[in-house]
BAMI-656611 format. One line per field, with one value per atom (N, C-alpha, C, O): residue number from 1; residue in one letter; atom name; z, x, y negated. Coordinates in steps of 0.1 Angstrom, whole numbers, plus 2048, in hexadecimal, padded with zeros to 3 digits. Example, Ala and Ser with C-alpha at 12.3 -4.5 7.8 and 13.67 -1.06 7.14 Angstrom:
// BAMI-656611
resi: 1:1:1:1:2:2:2:2;
resn: a:a:a:a:s:s:s:s;
name: N:CA:C:O:N:CA:C:O;
zz: 84E:84E:84E:855:847:847:84F:850;
xx: 884:87B:884:88E:880:889:881:886;
yy: 839:82D:821:821:816:80B:800:7F5;
This chain:
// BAMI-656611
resi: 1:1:1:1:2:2:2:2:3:3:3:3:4:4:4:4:5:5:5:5:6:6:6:6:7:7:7:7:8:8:8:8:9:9:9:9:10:10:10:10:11:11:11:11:12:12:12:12:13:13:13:13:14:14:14:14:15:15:15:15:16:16:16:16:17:17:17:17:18:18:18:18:19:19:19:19:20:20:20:20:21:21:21:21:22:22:22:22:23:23:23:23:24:24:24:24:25:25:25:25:26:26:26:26:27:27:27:27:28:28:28:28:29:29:29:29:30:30:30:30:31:31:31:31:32:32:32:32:33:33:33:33:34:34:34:34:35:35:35:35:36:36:36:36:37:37:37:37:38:38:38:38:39:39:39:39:40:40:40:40:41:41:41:41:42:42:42:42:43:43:43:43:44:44:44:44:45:45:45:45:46:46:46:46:47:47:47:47:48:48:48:48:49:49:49:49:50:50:50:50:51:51:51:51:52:52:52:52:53:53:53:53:54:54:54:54:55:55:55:55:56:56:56:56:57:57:57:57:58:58:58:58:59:59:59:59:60:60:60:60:61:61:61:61:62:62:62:62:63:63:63:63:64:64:64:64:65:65:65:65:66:66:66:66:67:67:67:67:68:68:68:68:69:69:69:69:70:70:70:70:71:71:71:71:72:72:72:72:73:73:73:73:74:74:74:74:75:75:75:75:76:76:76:76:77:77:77:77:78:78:78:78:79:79:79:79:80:80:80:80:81:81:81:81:82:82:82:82:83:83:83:83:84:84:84:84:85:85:85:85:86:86:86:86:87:87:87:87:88:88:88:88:89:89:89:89:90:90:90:90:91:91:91:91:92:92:92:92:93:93:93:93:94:94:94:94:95:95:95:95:96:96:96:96:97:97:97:97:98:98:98:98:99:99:99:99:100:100:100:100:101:101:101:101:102:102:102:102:103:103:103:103:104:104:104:104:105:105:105:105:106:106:106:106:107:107:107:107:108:108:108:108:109:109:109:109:110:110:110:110:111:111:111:111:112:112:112:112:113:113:113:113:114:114:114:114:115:115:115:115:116:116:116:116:117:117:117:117:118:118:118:118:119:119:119:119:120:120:120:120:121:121:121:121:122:122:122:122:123:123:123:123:124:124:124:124:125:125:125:125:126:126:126:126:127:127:127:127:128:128:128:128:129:129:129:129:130:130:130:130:131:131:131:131:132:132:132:132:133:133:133:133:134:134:134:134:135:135:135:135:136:136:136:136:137:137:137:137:138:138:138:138:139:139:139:139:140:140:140:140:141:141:141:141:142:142:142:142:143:143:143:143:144:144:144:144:145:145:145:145:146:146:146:146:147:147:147:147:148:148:148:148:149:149:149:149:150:150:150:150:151:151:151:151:152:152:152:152:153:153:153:153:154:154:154:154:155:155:155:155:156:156:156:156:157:157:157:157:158:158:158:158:159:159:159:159:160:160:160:160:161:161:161:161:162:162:162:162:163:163:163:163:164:164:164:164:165:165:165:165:166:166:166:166:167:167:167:167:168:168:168:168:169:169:169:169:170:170:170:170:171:171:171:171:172:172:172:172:173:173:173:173:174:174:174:174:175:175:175:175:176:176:176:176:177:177:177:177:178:178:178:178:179:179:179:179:180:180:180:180:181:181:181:181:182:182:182:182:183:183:183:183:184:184:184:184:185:185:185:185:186:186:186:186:187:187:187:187:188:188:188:188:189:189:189:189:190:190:190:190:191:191:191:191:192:192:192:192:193:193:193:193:194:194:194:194:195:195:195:195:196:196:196:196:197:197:197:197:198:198:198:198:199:199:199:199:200:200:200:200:201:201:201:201:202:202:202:202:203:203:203:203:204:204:204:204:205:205:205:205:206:206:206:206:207:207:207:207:208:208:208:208:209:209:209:209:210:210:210:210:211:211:211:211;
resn: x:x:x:x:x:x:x:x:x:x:x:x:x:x:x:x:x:x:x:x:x:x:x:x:x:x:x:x:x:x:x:x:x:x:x:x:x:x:x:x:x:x:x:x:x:x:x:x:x:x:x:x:x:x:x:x:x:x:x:x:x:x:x:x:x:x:x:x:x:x:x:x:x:x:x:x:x:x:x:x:x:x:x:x:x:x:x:x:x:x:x:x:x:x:x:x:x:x:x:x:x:x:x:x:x:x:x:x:x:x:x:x:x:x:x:x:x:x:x:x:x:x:x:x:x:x:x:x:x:x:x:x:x:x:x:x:x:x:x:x:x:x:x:x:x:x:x:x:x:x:x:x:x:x:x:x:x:x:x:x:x:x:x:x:x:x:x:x:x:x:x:x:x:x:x:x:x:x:x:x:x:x:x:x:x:x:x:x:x:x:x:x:x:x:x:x:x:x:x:x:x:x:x:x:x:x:x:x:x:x:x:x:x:x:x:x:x:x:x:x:x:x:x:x:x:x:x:x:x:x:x:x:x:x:x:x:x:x:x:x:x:x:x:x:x:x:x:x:x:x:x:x:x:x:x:x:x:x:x:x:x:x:x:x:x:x:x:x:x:x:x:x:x:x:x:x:x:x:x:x:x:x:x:x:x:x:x:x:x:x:x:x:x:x:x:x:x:x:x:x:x:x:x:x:x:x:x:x:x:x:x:x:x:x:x:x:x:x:x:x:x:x:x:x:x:x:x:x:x:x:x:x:x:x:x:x:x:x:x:x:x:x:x:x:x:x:x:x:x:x:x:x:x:x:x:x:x:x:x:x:x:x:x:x:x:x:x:x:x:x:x:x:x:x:x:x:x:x:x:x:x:x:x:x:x:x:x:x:x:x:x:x:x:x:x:x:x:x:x:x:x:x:x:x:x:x:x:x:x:x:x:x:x:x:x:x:x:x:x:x:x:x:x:x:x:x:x:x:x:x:x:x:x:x:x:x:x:x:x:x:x:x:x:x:x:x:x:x:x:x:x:x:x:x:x:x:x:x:x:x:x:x:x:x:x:x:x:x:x:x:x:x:x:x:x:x:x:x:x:x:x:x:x:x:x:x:x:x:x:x:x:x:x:x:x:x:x:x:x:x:x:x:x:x:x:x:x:x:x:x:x:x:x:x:x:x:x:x:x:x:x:x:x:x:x:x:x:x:x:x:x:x:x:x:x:x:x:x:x:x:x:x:x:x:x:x:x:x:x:x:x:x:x:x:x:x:x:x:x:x:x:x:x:x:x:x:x:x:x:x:x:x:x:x:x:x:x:x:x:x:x:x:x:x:x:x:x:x:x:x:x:x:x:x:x:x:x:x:x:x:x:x:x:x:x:x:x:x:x:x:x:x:x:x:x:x:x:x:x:x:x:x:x:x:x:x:x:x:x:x:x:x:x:x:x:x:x:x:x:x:x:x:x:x:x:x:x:x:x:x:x:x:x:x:x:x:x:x:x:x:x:x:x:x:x:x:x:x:x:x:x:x:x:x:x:x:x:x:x:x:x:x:x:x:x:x:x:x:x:x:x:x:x:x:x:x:x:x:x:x:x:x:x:x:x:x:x:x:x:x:x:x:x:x:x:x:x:x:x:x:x:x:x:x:x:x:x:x:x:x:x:x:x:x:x:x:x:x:x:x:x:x:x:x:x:x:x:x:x:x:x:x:x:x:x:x:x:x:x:x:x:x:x:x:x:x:x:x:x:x:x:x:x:x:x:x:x:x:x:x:x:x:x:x:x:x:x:x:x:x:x:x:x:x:x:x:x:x:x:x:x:x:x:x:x:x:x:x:x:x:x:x:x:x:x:x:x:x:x:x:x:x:x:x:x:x:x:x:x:x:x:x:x:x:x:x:x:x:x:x:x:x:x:x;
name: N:CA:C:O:N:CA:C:O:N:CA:C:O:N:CA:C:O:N:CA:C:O:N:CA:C:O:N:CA:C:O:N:CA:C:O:N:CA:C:O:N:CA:C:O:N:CA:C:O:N:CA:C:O:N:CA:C:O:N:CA:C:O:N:CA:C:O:N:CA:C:O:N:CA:C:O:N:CA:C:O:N:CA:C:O:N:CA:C:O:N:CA:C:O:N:CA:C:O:N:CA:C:O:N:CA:C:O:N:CA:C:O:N:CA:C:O:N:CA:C:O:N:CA:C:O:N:CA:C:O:N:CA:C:O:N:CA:C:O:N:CA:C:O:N:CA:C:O:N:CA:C:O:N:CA:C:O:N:CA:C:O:N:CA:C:O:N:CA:C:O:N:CA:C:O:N:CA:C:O:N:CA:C:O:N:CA:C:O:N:CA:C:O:N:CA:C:O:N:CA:C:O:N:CA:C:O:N:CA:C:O:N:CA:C:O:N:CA:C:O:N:CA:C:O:N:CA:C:O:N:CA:C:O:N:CA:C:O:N:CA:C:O:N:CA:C:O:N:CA:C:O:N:CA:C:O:N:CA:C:O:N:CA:C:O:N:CA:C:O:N:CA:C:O:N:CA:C:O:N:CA:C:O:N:CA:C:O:N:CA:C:O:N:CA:C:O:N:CA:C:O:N:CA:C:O:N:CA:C:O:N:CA:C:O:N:CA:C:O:N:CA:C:O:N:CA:C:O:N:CA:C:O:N:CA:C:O:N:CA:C:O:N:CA:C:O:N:CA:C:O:N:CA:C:O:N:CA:C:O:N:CA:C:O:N:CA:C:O:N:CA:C:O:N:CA:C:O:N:CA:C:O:N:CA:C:O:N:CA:C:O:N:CA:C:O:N:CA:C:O:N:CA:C:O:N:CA:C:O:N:CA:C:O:N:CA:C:O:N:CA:C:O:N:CA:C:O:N:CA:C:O:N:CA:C:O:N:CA:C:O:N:CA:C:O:N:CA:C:O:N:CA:C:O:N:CA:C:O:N:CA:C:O:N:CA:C:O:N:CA:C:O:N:CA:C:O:N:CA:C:O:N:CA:C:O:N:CA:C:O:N:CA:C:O:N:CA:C:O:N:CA:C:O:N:CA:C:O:N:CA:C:O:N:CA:C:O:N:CA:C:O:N:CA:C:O:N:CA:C:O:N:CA:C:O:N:CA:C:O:N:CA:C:O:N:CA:C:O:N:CA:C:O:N:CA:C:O:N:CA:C:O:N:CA:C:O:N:CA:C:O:N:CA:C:O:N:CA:C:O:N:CA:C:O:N:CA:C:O:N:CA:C:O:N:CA:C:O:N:CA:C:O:N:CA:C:O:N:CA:C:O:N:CA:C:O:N:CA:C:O:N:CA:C:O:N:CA:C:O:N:CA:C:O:N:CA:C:O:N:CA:C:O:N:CA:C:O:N:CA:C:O:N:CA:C:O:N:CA:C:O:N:CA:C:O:N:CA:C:O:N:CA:C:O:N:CA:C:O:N:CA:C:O:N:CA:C:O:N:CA:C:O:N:CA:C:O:N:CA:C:O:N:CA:C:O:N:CA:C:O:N:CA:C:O:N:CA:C:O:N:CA:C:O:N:CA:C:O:N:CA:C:O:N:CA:C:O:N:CA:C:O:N:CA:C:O:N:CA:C:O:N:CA:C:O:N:CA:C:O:N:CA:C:O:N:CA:C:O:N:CA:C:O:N:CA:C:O:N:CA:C:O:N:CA:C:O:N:CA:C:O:N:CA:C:O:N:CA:C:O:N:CA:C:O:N:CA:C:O:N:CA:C:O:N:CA:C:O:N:CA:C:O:N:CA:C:O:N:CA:C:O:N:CA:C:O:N:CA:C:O:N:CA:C:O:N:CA:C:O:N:CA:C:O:N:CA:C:O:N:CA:C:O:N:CA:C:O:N:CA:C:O:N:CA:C:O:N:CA:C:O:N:CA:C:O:N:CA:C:O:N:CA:C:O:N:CA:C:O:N:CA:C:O:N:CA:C:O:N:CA:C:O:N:CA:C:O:N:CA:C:O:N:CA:C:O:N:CA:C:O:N:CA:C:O:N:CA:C:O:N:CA:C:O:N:CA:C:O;
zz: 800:800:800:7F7:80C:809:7FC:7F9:7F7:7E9:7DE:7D8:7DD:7D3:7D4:7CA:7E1:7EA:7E1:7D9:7E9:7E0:7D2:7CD:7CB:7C0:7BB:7AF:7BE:7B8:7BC:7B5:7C9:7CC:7C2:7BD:7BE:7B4:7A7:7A0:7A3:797:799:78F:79F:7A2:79E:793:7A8:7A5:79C:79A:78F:785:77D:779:77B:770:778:772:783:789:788:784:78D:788:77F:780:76E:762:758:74E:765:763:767:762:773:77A:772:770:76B:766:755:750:74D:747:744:73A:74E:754:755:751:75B:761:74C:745:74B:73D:733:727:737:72E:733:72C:740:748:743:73B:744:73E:72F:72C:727:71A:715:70C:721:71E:725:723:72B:731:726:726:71D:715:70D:70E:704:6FA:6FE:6F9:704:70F:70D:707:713:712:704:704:6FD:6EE:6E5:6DB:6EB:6E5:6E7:6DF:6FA:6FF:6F9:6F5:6F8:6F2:6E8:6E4:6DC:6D2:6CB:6C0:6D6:6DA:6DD:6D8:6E6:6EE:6E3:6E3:6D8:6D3:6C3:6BB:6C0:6B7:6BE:6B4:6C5:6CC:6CC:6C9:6D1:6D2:6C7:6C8:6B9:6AE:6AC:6A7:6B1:6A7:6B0:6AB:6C1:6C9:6C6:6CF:6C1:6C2:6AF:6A9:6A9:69B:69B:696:6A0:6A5:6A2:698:6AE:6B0:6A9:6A6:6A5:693:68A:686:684:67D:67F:677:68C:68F:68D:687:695:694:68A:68A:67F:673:668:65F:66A:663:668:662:675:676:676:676:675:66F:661:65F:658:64E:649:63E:651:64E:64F:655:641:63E:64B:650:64F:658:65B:666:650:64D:64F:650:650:651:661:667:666:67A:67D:685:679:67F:67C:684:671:671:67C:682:67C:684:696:69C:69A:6A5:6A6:6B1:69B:69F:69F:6A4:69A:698:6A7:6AF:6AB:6BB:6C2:6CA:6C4:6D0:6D2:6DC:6C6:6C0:6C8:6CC:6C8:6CF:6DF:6E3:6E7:6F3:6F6:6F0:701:701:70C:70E:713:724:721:72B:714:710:715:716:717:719:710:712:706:702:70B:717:703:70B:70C:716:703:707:70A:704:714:715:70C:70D:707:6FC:6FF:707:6FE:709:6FE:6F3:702:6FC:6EE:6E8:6E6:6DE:6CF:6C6:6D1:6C4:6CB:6C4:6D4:6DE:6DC:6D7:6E2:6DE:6E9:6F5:6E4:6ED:6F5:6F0:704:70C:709:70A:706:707:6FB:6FA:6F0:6E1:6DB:6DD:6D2:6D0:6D4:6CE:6E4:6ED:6EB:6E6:6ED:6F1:6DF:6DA:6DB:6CA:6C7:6C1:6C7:6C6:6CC:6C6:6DF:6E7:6DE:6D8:6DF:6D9:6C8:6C5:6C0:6B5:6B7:6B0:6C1:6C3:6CC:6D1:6D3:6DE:6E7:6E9:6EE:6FA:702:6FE:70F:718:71B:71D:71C:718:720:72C:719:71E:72B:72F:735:740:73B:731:744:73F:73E:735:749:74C:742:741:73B:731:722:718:725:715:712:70A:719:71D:718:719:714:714:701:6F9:6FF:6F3:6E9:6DD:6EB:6E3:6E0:6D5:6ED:6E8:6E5:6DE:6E7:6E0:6D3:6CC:6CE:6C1:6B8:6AC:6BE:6BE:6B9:6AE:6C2:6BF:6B7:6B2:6B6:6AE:69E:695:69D:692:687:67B:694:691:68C:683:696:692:686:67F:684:677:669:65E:669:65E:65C:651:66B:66A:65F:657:663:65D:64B:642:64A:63C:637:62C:63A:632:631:625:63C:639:62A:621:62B:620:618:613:615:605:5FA:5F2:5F9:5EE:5E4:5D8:5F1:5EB:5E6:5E5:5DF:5D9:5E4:5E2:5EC:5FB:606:610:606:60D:61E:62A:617:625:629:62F:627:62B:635:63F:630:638:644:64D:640:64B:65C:667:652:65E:667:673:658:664:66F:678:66C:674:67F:68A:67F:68A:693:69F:68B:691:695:69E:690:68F:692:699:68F:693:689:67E:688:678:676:66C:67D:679:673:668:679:671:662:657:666:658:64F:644:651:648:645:63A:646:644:63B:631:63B:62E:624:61D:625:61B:60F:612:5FE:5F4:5EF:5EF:5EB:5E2:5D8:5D4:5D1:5C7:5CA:5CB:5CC:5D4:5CD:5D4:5C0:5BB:5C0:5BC:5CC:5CF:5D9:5E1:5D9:5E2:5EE:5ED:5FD:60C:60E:612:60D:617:614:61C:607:608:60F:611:614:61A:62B:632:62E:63E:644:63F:64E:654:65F:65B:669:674:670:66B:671:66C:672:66A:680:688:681:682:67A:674:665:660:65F:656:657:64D:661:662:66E:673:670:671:666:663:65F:654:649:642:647:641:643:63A:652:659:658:64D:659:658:649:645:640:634:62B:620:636:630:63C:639:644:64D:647:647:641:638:62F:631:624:61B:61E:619:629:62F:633:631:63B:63D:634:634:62A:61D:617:615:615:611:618:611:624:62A:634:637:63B:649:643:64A:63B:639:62D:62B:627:61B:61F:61A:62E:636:63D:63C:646:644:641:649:636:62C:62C:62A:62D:62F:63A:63B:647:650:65D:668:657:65C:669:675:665:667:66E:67A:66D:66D:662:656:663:65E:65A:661:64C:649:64D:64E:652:651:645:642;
xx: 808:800:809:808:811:81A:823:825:827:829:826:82C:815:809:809:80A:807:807:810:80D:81E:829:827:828:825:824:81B:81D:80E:802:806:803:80D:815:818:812:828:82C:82C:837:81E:819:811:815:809:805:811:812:819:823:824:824:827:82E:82B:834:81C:814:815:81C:811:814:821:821:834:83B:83E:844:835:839:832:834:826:81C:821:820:829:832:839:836:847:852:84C:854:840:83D:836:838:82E:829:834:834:83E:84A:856:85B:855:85C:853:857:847:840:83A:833:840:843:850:850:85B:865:865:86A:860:85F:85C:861:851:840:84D:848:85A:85F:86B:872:86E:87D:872:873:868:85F:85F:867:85A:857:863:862:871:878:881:888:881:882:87B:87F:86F:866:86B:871:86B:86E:87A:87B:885:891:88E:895:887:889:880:881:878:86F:875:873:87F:888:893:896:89A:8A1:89B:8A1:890:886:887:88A:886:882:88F:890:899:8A7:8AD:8B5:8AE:8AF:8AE:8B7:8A1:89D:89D:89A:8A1:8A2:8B2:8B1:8B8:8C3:8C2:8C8:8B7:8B6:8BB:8C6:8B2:8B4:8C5:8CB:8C9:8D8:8E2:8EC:8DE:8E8:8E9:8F3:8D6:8D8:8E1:8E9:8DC:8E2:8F3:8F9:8F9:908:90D:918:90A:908:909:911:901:8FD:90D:913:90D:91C:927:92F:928:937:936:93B:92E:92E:930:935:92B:924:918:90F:918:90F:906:90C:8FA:8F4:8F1:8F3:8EC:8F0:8F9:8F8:907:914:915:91B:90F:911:909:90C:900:8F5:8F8:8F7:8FC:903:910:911:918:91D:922:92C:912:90C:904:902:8FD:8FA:904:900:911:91E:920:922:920:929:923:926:918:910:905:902:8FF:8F2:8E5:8D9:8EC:8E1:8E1:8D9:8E9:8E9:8F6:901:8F2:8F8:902:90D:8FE:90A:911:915:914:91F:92D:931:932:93F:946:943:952:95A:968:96A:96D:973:984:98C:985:992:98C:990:983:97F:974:96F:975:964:95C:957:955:949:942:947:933:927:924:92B:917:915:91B:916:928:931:93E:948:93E:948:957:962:951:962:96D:96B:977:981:985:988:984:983:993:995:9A0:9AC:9B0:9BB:9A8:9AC:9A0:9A0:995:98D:986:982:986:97C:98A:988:996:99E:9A3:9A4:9A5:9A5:99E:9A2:98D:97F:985:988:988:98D:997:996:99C:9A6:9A2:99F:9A1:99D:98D:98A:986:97A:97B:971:98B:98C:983:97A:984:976:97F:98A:97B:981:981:975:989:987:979:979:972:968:968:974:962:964:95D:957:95E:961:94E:946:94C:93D:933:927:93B:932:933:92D:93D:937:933:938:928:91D:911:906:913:906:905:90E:8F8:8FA:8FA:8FA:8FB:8FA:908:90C:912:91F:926:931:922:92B:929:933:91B:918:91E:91C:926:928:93A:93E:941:94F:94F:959:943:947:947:94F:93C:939:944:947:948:957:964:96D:960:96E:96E:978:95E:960:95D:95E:95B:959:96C:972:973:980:989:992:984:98A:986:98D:97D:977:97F:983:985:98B:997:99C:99E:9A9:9AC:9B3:9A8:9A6:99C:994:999:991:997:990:9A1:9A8:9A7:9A8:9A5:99F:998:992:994:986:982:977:987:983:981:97C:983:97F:978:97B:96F:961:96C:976:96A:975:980:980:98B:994:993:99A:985:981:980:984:976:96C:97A:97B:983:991:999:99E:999:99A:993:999:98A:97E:982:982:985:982:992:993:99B:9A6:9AD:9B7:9AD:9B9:9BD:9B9:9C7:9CD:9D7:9DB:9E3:9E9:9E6:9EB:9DD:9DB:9D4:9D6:9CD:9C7:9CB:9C6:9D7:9E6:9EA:9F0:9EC:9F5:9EC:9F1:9DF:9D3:9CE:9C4:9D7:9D5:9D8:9DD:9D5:9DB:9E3:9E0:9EE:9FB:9F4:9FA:9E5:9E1:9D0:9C6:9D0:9C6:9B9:9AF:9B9:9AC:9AD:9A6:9B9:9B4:9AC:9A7:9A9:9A2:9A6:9AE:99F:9A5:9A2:9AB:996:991:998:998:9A0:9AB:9B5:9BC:9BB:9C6:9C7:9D1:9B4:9B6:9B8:9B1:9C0:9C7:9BF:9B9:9BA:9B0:9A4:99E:99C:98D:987:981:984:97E:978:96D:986:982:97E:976:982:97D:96C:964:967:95B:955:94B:959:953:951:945:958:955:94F:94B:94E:943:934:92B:932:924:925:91F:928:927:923:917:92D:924:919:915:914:909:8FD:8F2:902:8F4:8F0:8E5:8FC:8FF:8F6:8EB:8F8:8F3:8E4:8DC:8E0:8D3:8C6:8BA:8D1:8CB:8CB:8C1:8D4:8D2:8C4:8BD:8C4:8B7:8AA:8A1:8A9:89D:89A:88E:8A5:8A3:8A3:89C:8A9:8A6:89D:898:89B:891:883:879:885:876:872:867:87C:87D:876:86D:879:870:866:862:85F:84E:849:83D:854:847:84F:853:84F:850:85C:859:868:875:872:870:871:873:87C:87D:881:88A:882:87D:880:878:87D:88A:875:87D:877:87F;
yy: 80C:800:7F3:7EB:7F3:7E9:7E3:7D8:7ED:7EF:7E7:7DE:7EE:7E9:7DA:7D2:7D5:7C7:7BC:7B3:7C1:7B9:7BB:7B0:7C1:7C2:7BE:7BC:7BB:7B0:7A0:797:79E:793:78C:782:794:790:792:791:794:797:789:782:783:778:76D:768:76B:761:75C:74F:76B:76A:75C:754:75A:755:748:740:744:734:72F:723:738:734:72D:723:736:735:727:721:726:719:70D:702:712:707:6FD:6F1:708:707:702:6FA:706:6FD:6F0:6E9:6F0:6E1:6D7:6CC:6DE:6D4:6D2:6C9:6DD:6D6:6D2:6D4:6CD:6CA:6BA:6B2:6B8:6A7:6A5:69B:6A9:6A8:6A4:699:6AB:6A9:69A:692:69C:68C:681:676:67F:678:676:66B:680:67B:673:667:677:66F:666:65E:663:652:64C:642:64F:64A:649:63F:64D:648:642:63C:644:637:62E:627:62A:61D:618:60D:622:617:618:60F:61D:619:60B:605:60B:5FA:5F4:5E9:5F5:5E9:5E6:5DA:5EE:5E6:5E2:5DA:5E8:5E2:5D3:5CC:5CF:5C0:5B8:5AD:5C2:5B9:5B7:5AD:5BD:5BA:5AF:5A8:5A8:59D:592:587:594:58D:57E:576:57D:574:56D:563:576:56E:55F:55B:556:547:546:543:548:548:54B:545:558:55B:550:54B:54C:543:535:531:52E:526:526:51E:532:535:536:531:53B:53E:534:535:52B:51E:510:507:514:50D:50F:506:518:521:528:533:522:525:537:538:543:54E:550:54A:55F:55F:569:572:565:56D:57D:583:57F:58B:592:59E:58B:591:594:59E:58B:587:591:599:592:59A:5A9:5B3:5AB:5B9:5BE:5C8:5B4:5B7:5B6:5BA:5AE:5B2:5BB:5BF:5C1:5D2:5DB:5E6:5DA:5E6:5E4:5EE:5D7:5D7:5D9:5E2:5D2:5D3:5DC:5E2:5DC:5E2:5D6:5D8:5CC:5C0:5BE:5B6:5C6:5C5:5B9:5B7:5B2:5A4:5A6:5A0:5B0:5B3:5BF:5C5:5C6:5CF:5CC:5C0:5D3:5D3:5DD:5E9:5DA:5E1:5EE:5EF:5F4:5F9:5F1:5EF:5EF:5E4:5D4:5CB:5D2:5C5:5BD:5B2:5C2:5B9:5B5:5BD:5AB:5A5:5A2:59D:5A5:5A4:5A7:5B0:59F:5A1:5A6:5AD:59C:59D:5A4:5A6:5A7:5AC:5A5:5A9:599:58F:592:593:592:592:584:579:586:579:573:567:57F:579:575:56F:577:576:568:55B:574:569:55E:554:563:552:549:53E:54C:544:538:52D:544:539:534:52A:536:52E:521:517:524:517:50F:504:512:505:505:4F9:50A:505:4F8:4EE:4FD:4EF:4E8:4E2:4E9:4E0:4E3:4DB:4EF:4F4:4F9:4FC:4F8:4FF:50E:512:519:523:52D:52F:530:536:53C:53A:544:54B:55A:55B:563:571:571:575:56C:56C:563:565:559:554:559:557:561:569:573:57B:575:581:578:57C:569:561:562:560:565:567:55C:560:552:545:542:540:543:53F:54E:54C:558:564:563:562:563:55F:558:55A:54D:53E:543:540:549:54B:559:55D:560:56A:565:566:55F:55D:554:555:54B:543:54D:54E:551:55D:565:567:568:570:568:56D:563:554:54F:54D:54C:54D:555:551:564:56F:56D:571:569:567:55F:563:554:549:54E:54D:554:55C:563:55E:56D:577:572:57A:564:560:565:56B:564:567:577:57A:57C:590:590:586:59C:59D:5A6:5AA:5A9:5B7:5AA:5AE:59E:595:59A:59A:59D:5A3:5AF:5AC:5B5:5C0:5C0:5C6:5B6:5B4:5A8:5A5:5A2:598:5A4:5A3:5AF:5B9:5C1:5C4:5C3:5C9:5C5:5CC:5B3:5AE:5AB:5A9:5AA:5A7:5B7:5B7:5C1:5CC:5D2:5DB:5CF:5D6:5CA:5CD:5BD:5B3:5AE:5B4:5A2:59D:5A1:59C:5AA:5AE:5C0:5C4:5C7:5CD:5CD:5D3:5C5:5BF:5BD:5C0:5B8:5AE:5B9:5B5:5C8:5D4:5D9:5E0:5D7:5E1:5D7:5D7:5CD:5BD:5C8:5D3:5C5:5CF:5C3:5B7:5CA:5C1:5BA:5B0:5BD:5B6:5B2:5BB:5A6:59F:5A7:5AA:5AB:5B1:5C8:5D2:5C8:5D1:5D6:5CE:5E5:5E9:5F0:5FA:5EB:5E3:5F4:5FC:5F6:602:60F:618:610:621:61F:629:613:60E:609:607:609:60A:61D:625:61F:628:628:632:624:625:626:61C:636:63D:635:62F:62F:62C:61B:616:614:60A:60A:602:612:613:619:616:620:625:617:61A:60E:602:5FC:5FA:5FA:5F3:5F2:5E9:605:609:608:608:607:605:5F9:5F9:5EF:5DE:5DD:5DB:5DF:5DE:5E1:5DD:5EF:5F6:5EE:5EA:5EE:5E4:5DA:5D7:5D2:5C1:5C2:5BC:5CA:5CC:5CC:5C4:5D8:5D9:5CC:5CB:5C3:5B9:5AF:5A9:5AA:5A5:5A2:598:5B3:5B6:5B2:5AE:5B4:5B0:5AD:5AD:5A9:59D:58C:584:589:57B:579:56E:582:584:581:57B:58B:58D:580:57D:577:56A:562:55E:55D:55B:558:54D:564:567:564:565:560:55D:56B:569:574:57D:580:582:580:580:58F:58C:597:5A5:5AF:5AB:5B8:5C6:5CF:5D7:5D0:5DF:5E6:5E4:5F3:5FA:606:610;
């Protein structure tokens, strides 16, 4: 009898365990959905959050927007309190010992603080400088964009080493670091992206990104 007992016991168990343990991965489930929705709402929103400021930054340092905005999605993906791993701060992830500091003295500003270039108006503000900088540099290329993005991404001395001996050649079989070359690849395929239909969309009223 005792036997029979335990053994109807845990023949019982069995099925509430198994109700348990799917209930529960099936809250689980309903909690990863949720949460990929949510971020993928939250940076639906942050995309289009600093538009204003691009243009404006954009518009005074003589880049094209499209250009800035692509490459505050490579760095940041729109998040303004990033931190890099060698020191990058924020949106355009400027260097506080490099780029804040040459912005400063090229506009006569006092050099930024670690804590104000997490503000997106002025990261914006020296990145955009910076990379409009890098553009006049390398006018002369027909890879122009290219060796601007190496620099922003790799430095001007690297840059200067994947320059080609003949201004009409081509930059990208001559950069050596995958890591920048596969930056630069995503920047110009985003560029291109937004070209097409963030300022297009503009336009209409809209200022939204098909997708």
């Amino acid at each position: 009898m005792t036997r029979r007992r335990s053994s109807r016991r845990h023949s019982r168990k069995a099925p509430t365990l198994i109700l348990l343990f799917v209930s529960a991965a099936a809250l689980l489930a309903a909690f990863g959905v949720w949460k990929v929705v949510s971020y993928i709402q939250e940076y639906r929103a942050s995309q289009h959050a600093y538009d204003e400021i691009i243009l404006e930054a954009s518009a005074r340092n003589g880049v094209d927007p499209n250009l800035v905005k692509a490459v505050i999605w490579r760095e940041s993906r729109f998040r303004p309190y990033v931190r890099g791993s060698s020191g990058e701060i924020g949106l355009m992830q400027i260097m506080p010992d490099k780029a804040a500091v040459d912005w400063a003295k090229r506009n006569s500003q006092p050099v930024p603080s670690r804590g104000a270039l997490f503000t997106p108006r002025l990261n914006i503000e020296i990145g955009s400088w910076y990379l409009a900088n890098a553009l006049r540099r390398w006018s002369r290329y027909k890879d122009q964009l290219v060796l601007a993005l190496c620099e922003y991404n790799a430095g001007i001395t690297r840059a200067s080493a994947w320059k080609p001996v003949d201004r009409d050649g081509d930059v990208r079989s001559r950069i050596t670091i995958s890591s920048t070359l596969s930056y630069v690849n995503s920047i110009l395929a985003k560029y291109e992206e937004y070209q097409k239909t963030w300022i297009k969309d503009r336009k209409t009223g809209s200022g939204r990104i098909r997708k």
